[in-house]
C-alpha positions in Angstrom: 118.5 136.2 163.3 118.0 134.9 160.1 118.8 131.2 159.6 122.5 130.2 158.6 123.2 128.1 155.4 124.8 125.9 157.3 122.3 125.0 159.6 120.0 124.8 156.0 122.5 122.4 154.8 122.5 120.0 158.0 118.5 120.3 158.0 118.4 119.0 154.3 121.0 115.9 155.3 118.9 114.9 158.2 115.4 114.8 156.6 116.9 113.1 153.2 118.3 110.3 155.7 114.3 110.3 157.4 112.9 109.5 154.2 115.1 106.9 153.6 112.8 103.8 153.7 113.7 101.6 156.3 113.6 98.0 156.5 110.1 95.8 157.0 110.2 96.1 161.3 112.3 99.1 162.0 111.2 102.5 162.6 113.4 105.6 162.8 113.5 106.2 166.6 114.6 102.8 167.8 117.0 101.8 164.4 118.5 105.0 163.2 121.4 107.1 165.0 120.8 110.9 164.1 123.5 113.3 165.2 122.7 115.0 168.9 119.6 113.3 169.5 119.8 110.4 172.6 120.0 106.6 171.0 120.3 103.3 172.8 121.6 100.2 170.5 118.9 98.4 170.1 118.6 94.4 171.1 116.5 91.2 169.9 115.9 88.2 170.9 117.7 85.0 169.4 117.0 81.4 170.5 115.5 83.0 173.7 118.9 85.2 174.6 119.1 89.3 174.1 121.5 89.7 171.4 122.2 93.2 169.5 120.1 94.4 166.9 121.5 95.9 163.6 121.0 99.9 163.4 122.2 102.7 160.9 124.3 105.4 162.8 124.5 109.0 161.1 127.1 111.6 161.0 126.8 115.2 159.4 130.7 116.4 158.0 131.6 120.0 156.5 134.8 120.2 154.8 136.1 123.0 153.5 134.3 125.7 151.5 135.7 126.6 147.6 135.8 130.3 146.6 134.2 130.8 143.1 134.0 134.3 142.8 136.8 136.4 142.5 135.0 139.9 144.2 134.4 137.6 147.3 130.4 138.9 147.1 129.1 135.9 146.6 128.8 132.6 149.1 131.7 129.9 148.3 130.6 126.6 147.3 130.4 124.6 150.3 131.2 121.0 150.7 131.4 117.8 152.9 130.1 114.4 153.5 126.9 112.5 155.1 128.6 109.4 156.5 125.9 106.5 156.7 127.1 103.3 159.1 125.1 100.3 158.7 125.9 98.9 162.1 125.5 94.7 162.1 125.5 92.6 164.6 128.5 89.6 164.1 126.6 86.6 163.7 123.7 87.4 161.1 124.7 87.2 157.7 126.6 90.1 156.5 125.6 89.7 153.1 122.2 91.4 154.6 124.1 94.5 155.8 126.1 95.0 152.4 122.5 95.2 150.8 121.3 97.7 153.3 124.4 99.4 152.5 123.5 99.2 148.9 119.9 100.4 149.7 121.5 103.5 151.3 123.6 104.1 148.6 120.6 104.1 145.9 118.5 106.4 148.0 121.6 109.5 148.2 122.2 108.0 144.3 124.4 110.6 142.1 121.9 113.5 140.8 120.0 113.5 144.3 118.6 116.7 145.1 118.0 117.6 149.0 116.2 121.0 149.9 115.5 123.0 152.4 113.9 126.6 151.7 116.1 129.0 149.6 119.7 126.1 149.8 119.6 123.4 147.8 122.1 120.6 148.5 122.9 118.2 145.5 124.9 114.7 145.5 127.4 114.9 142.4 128.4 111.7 142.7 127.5 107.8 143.8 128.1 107.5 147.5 130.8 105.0 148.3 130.6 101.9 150.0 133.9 101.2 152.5 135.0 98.5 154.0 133.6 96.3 156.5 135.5 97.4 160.0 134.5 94.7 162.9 134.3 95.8 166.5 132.7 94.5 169.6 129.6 93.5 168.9 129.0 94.7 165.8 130.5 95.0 161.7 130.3 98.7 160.6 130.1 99.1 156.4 130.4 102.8 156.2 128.4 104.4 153.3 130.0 108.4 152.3 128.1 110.8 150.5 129.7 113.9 148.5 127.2 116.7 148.9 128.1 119.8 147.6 125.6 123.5 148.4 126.3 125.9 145.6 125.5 129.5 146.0 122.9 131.3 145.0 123.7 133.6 141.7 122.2 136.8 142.5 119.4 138.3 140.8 
């Protein structure tokens, strides 16, 4: 069975978000969230106590598809959004997660290409920055990416 553009779509998210460079210290296993793969928060040590670390959590979202052909032959456009949560710990200085959020932002910057074999997956516009939302432990600044797979015209 041939491979689905969706699942072309969610591999081209997942390994722009891989080659996002992380900060000086982190590495992807132990810092970054990915969808469906097993993740404990990570933790550091502050003034000899365990504390919690910051992370980025990921989130694949399709929304719906847009018809562009009126003989229904072709594939729709298909749309949704990469959702990019700089999780930080309360207590360091936010201003560190609003430029990781920025970082993020610059890396799935407006005019971003993301491939994988015959889909291509292109970000239209700058992702957004939300607003900071505090929880237990941590401050969450989600970053949302508009991606957008258009079909392929037919020879």
């Amino acid at each position: 069975m041939a491979d689905t553009v969706e699942m072309k779509i969610y591999q081209a998210l997942l390994v722009g978000v891989q080659a996002f460079p992380l900060p000086a210290g982190w590495d992807l296993a132990t810092r970054v969230a990915l969808p469906g793969v097993p993740f404990t928060p990570p933790t550091m040590v502050v003034g000899g106590s365990r504390v919690p670390a910051p992370f980025i959590s990921v989130e694949a979202h399709f929304n719906r598809s847009i018809e562009t052909d009126l003989s229904l032959v072709m594939d729709p456009t298909r749309q949704g959004f990469l959702r990019t949560n700089v999780m930080w710990p309360k207590g360091l200085a936010i201003v560190d997660a609003y430029n990781l959020a920025g970082q993020l932002r610059a890396h799935f910057r407006r005019g971003t290409k993301l491939f994988r074999t015959d889909t291509q997956v292109r970000i239209d516009e700058d992702p957004e920055i939300g607003v900071l939302v505090t929880g237990d432990t941590h401050h969450t600044i989600p970053v949302t990416t508009r991606w957008r797979c258009y079909p392929q015209v037919p020879a």
